[in-house]
N, CA and C of each residue as an Amber inpcrd file, in Angstrom:
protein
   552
-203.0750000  80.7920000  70.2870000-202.6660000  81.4130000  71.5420000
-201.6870000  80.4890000  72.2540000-201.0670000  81.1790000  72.5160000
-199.5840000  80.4360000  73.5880000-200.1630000  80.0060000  74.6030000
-200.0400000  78.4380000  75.5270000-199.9330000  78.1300000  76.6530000
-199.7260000  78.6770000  77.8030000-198.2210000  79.4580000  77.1770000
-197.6030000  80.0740000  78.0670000-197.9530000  81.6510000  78.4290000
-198.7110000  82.2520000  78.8520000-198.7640000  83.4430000  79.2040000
-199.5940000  84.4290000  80.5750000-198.8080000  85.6080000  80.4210000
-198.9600000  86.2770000  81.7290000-200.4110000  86.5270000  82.1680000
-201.1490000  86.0620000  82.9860000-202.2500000  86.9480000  83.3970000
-202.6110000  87.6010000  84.1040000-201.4610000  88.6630000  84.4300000
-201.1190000  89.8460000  85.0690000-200.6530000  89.6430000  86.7740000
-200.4530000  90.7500000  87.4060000-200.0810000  91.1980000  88.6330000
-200.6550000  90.6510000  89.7980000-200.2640000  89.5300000  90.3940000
-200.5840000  88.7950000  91.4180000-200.5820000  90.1720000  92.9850000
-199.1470000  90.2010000  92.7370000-198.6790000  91.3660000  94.3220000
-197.7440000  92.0880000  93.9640000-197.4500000  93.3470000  94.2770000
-196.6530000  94.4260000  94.2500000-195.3250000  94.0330000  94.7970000
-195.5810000  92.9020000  95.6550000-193.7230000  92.8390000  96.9940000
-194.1510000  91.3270000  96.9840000-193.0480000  90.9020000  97.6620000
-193.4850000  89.5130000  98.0550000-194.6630000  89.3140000  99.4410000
-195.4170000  88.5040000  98.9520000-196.4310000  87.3830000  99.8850000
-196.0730000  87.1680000 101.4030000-194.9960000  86.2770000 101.2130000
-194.2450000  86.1230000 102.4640000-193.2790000  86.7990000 102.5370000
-192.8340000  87.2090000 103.9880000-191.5640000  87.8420000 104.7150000
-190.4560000  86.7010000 104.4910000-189.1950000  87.5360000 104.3080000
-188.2620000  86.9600000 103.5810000-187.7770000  85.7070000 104.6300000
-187.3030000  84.6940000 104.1470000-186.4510000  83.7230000 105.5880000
-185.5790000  84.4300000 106.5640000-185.1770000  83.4630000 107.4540000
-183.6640000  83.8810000 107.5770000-182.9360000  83.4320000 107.5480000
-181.7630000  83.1280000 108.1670000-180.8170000  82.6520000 107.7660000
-180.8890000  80.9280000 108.6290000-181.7050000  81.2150000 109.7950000
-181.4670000  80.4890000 110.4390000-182.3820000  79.2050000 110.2670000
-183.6280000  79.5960000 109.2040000-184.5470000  78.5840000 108.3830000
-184.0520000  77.1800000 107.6440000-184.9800000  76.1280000 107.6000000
-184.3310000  75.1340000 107.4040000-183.8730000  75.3200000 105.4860000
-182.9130000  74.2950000 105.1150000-182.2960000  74.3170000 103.9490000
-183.4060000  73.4630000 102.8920000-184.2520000  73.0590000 103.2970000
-184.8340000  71.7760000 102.9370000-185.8730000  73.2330000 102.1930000
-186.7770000  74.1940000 102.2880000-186.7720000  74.9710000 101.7310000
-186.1560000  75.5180000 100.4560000-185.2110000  75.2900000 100.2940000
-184.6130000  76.1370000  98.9960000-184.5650000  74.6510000  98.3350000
-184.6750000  73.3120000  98.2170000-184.1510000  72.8350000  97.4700000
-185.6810000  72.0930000  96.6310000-184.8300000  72.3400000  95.4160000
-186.4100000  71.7880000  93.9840000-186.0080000  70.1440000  94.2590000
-187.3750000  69.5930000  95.1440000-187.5420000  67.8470000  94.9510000
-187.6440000  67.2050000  94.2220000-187.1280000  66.5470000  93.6970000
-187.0300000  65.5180000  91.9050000-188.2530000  64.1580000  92.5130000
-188.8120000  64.2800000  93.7990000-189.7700000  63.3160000  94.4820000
-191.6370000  64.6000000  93.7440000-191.1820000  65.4330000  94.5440000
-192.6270000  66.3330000  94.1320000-192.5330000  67.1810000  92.8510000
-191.1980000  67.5620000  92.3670000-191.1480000  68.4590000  90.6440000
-190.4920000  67.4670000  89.7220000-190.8680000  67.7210000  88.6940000
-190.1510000  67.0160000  87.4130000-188.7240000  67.8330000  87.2360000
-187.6270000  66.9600000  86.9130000-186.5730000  66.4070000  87.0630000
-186.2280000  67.1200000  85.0180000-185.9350000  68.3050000  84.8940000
-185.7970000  69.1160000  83.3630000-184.4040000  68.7500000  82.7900000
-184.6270000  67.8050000  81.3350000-183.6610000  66.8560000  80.8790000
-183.4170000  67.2970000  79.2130000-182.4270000  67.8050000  78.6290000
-182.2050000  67.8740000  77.3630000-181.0180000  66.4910000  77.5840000
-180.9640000  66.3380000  75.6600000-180.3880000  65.7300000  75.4350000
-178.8620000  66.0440000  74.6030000-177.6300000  65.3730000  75.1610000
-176.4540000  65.7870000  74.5770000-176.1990000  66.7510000  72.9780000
-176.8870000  65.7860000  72.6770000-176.7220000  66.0140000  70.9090000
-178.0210000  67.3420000  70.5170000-178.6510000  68.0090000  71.3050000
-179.4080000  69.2240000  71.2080000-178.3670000  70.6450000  71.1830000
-179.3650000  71.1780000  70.4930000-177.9060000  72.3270000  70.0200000
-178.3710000  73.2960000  71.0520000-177.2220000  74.2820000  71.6780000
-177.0960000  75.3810000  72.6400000-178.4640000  75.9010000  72.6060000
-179.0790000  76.4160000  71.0170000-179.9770000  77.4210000  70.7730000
-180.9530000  77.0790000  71.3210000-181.4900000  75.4540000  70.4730000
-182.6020000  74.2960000  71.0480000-182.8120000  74.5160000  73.2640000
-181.5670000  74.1280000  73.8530000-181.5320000  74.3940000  75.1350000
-182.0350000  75.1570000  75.4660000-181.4260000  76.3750000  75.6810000
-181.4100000  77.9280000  75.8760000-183.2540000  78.3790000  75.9410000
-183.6490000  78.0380000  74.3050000-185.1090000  78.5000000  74.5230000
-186.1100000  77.1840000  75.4030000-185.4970000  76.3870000  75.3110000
-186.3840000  74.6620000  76.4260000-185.9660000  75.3890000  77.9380000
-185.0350000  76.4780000  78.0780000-184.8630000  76.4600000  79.8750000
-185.8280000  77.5660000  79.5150000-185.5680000  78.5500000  78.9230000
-186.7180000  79.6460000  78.7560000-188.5800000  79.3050000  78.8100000
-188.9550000  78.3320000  78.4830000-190.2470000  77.6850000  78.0950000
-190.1600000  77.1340000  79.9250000-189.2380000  76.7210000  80.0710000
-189.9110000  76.0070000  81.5880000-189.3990000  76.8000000  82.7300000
-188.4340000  77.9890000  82.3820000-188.3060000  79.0040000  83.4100000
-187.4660000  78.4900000  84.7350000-186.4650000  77.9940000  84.0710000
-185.1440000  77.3590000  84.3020000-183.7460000  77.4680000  84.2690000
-182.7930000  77.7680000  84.6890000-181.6280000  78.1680000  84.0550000
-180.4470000  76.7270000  84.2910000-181.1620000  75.6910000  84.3360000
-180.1840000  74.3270000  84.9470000-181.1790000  73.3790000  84.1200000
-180.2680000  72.6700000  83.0840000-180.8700000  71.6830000  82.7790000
-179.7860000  70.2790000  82.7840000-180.2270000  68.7140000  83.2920000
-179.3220000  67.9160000  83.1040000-179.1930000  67.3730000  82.3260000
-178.3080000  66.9540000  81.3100000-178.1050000  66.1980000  80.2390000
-178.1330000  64.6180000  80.1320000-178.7440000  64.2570000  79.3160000
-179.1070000  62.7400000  79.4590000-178.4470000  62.0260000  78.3170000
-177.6960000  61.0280000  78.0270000-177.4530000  60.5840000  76.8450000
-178.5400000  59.7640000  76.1200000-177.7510000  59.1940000  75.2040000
-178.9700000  58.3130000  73.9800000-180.0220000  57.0910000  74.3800000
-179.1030000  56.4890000  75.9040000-180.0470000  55.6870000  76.6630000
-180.7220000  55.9510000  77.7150000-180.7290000  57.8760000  78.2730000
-181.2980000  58.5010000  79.0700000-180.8220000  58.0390000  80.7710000
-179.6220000  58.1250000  80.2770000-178.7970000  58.4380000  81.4100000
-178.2990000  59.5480000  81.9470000-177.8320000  59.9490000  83.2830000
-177.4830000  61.0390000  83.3780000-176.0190000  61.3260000  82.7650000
-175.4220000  62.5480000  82.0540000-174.1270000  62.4610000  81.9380000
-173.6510000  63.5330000  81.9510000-174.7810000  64.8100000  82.3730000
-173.6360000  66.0750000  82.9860000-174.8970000  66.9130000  83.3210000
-174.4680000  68.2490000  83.2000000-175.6580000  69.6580000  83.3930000
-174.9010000  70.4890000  82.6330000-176.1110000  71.2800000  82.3390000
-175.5380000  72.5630000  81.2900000-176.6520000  73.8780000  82.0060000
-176.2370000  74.7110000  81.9830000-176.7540000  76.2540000  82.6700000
-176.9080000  77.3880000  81.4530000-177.8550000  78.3650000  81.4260000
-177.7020000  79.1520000  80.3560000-176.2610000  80.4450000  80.9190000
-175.5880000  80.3920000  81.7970000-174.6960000  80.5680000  82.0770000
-173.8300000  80.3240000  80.7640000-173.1320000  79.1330000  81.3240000
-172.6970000  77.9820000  80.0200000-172.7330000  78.2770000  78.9210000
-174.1600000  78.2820000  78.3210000-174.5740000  78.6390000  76.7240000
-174.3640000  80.1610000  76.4650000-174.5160000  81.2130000  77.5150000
-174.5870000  82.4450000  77.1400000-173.1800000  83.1160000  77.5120000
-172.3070000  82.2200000  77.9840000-170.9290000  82.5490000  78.5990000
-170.1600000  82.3710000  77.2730000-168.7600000  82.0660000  77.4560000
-167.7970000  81.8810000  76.7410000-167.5670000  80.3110000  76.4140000
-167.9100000  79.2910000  76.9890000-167.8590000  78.3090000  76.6120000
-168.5440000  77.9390000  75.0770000-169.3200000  78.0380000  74.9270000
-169.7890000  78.0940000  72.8770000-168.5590000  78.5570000  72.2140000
-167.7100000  79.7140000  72.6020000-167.1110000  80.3040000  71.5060000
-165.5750000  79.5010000  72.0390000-165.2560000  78.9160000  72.8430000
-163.7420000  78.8690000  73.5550000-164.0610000  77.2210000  72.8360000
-165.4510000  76.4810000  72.5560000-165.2780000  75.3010000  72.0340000
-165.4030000  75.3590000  70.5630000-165.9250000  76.3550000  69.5470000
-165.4740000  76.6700000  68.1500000-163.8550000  76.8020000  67.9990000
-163.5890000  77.8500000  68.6200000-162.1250000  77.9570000  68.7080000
-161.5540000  76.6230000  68.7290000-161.3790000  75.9900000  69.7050000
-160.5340000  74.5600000  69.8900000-160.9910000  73.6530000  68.9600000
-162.2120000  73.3190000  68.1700000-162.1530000  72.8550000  66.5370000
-162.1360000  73.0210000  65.4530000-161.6590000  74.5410000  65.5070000
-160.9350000  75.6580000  64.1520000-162.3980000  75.3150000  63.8780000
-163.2680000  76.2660000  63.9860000-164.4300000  76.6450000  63.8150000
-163.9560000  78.1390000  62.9840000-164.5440000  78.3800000  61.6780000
-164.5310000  79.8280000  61.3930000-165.8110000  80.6330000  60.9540000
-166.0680000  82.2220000  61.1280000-167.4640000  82.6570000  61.0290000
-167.7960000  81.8550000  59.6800000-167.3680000  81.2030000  58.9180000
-167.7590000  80.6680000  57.2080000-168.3610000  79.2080000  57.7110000
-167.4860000  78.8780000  58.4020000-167.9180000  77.3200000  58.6790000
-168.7050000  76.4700000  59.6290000-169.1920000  77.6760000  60.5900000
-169.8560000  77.2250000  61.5780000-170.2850000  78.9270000  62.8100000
-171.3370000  78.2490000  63.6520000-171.9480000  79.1670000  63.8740000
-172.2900000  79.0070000  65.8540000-172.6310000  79.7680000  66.3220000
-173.2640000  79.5250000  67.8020000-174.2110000  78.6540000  67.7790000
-175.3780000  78.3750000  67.2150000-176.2230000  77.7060000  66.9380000
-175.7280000  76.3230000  67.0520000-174.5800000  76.2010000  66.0660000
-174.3520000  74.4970000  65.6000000-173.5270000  74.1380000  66.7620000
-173.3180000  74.5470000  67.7990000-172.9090000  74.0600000  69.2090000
-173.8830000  73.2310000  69.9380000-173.4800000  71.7190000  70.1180000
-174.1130000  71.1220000  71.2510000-173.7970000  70.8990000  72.6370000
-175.4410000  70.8180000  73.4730000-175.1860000  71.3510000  74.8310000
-173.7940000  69.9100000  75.3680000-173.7270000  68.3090000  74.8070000
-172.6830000  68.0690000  75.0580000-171.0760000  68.6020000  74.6350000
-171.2050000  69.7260000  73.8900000-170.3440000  70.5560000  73.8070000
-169.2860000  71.6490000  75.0660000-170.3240000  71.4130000  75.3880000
-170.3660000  72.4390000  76.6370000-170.6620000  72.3620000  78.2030000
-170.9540000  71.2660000  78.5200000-171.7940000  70.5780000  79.7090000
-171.1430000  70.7410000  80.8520000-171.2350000  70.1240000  81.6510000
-170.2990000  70.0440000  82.8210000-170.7830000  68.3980000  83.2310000
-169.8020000  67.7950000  82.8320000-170.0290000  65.9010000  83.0790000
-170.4860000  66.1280000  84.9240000-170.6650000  64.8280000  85.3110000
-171.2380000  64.6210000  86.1970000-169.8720000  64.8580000  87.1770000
-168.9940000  64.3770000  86.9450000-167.7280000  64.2390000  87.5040000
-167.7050000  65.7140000  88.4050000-167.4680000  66.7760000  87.0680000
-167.7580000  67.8730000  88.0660000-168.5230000  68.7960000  88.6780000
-169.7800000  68.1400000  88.6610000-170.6090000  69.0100000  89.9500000
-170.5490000  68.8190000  91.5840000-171.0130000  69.4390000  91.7220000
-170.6820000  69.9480000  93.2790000-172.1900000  69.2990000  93.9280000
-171.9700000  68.4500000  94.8270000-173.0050000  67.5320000  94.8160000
-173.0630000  67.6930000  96.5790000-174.1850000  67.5380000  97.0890000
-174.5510000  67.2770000  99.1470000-175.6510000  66.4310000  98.9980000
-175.3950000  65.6860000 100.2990000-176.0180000  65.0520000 100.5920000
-177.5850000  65.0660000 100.7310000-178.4480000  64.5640000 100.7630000
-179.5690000  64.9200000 101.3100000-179.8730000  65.1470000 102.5880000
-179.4840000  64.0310000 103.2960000-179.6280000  64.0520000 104.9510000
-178.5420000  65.4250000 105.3080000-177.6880000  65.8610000 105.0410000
-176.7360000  67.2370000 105.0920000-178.0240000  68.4000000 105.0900000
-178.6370000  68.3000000 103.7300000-179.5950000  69.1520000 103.5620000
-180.8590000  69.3220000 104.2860000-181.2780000  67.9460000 104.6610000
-182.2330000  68.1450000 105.6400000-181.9900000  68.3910000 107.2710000
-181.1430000  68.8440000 107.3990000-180.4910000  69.1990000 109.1350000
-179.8180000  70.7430000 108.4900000-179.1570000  70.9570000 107.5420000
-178.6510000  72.4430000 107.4500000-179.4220000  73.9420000 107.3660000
-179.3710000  74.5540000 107.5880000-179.7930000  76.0130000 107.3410000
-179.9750000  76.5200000 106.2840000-180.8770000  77.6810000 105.8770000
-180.2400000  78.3480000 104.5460000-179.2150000  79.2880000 104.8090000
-178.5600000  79.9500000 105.5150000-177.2580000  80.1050000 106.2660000
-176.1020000  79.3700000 105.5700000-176.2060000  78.1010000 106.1130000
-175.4070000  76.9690000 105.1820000-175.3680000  77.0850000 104.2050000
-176.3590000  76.8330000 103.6430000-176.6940000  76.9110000 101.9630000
-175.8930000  77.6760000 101.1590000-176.4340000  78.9620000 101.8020000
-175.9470000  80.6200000 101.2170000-174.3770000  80.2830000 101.4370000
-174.0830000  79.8350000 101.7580000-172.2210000  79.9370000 101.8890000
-171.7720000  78.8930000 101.3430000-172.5940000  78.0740000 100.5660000
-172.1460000  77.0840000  99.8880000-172.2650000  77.3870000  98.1700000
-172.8980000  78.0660000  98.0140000-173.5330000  78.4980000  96.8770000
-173.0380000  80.1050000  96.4370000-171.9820000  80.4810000  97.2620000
-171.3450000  81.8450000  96.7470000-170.5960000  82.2430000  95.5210000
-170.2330000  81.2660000  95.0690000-169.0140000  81.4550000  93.8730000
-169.4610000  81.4500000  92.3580000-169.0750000  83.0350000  91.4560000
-169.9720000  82.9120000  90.4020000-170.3380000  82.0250000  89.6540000
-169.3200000  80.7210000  88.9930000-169.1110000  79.7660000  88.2310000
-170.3430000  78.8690000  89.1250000-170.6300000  78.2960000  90.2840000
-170.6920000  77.1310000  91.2150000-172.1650000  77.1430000  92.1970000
-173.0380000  77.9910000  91.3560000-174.3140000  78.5980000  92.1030000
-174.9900000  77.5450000  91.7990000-174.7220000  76.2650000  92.1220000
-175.9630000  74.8190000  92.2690000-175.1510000  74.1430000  92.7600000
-176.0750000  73.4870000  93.3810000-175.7030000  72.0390000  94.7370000
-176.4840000  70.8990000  93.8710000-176.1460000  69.9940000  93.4810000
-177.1100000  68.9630000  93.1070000-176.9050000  67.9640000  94.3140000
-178.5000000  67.7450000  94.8910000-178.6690000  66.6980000  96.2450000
-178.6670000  65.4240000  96.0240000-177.9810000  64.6880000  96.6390000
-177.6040000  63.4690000  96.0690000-178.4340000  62.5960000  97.1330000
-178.1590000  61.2620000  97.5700000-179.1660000  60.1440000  98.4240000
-178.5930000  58.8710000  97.8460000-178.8150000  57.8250000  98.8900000
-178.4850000  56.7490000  98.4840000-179.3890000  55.7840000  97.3680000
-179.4530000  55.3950000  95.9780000-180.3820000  54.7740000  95.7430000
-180.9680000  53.2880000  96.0830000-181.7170000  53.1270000  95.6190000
-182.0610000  51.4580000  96.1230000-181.5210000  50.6620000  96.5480000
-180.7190000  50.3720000  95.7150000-179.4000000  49.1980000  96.1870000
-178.4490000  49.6300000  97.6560000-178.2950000  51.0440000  97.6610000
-177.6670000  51.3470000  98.9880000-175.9530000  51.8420000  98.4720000
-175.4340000  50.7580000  97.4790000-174.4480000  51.0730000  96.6620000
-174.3600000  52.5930000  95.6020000-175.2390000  52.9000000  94.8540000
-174.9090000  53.6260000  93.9650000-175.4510000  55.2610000  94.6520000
-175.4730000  56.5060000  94.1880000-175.7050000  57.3030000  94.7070000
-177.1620000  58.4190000  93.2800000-177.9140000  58.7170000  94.0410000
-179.0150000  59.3570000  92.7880000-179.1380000  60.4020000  92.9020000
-179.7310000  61.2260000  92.3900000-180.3000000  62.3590000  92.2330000
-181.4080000  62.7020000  92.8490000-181.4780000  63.4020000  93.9700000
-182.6020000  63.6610000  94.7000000-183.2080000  64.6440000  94.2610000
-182.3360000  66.2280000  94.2110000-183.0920000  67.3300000  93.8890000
-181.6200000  68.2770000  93.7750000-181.7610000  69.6790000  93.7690000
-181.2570000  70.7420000  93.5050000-181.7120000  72.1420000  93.8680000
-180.5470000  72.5750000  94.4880000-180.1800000  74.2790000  95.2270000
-179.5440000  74.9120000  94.4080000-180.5050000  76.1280000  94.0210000
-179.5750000  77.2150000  93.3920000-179.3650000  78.6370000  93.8320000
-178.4800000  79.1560000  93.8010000-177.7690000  80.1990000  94.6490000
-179.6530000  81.4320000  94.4860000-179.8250000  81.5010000  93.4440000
-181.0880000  82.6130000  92.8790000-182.3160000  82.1770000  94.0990000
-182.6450000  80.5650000  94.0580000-183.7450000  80.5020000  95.2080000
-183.5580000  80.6730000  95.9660000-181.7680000  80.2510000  96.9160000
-181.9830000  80.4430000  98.2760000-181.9190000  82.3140000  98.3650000
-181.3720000  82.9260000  97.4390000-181.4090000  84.5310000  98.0150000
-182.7650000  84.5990000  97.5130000-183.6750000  84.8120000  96.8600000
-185.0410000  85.0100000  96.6420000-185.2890000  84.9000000  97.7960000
-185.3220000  83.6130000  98.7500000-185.8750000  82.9680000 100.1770000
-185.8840000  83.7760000 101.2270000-184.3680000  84.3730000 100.9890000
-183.9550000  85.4690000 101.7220000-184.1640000  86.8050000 101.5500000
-184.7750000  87.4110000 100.7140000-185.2730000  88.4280000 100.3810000
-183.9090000  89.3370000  99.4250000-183.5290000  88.5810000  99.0360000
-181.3530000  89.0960000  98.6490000-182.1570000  89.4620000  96.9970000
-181.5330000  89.7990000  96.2790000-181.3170000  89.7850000  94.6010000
-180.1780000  88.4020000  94.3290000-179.2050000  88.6120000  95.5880000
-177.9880000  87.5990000  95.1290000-177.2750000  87.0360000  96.4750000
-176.9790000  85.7240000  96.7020000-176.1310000  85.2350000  98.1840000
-175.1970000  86.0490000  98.0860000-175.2930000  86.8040000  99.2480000
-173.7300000  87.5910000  99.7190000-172.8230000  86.8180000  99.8710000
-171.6940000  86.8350000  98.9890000-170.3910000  85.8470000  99.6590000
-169.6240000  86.0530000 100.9900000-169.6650000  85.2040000 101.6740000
-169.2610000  85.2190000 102.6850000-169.7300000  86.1440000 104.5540000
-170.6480000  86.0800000 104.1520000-171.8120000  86.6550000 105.4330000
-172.0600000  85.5950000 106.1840000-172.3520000  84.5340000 106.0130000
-172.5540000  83.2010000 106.4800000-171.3580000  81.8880000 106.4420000
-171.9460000  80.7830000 107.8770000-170.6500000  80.0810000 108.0630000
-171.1960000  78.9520000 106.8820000-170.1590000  77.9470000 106.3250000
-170.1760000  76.9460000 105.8580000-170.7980000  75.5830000 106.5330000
-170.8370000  74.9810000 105.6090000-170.6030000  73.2840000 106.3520000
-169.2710000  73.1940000 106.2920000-169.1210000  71.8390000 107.3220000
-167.5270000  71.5810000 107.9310000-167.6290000  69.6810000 106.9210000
């Protein structure tokens, strides 16, 4: 028997009444202090990923290299988008010689360089209001929360906002783009 399984119908609607807008941001965001912090590794293939976000009911995982460092994120976005096939293409990949499968998630990632990163202290004073207008754009639906680490010098990984929790929060299916003001 699987670990993993349903044991039926908790509630018909949601529990709680939806937020609003004007609720704090600190709400929508998953704490890497109170949740575990979901890590594949570069050299794991798309397929391997894909079913590891499925098993932990995830669609954001960060990539760690060989000394378990951070060195990007990959989304089943990503894996289920066009990126697998736009990176066969660019190494004359043909249906004979290679496959979706034999794609790794450092294939495909998004290095650290380019995520879209806020502060923590930002997050703990903003709205989900804020949030929601930060998190509108199809490609760009995660905030990874950043903080100063130990030293004061380098910057860490606190936690992560994704466009799906804060509209869940809100009672949405999806953040309306542009209903709400930004941060400045």
């Amino acid at each position: 028997m699987s670990l993993l399984h349903s044991i039926g119908v908790i509630a018909d609607r949601p529990i709680l009444p939806p937020l609003d807008v004007s609720d704090p941001a600190l709400l929508a965001m998953t704490d890497f202090r109170s949740s575990p912090m979901i890590t594949t590794a570069m050299q794991t293939s798309i397929e391997d990923a894909l079913q590891a976000m499925k098993v932990a009911g995830v669609r954001f995982l960060f990539v760690a290299d060989e000394r378990g460092r951070l060195v990007g994120s990959v989304t089943s976005f990503h894996i289920q988008g066009e990126r697998p096939l736009q990176y066969m293409m660019a190494v004359g990949c043909t249906p004979t010689t290679c496959a979706w499968r034999d794609v790794l998630v450092g294939d495909v990632m998004d290095p650290i360089g380019a995520w879209r990163t806020i502060e923590f202290a930002v997050v703990a004073v903003a709205t989900l209001g804020e949030l929601a207008a930060l998190v509108d754009e199809p490609e760009q639906r995660y905030l990874v929360v950043v903080e100063p680490a130990g030293d004061g010098r380098r910057r860490q990984v606190r936690g992560l906002i994704s466009a799906t929790r804060v509209g869940k929060l809100m009672g949405q299916a999806a953040v309306p783009a542009g209903n709400v003001r930004g941060l400045s």
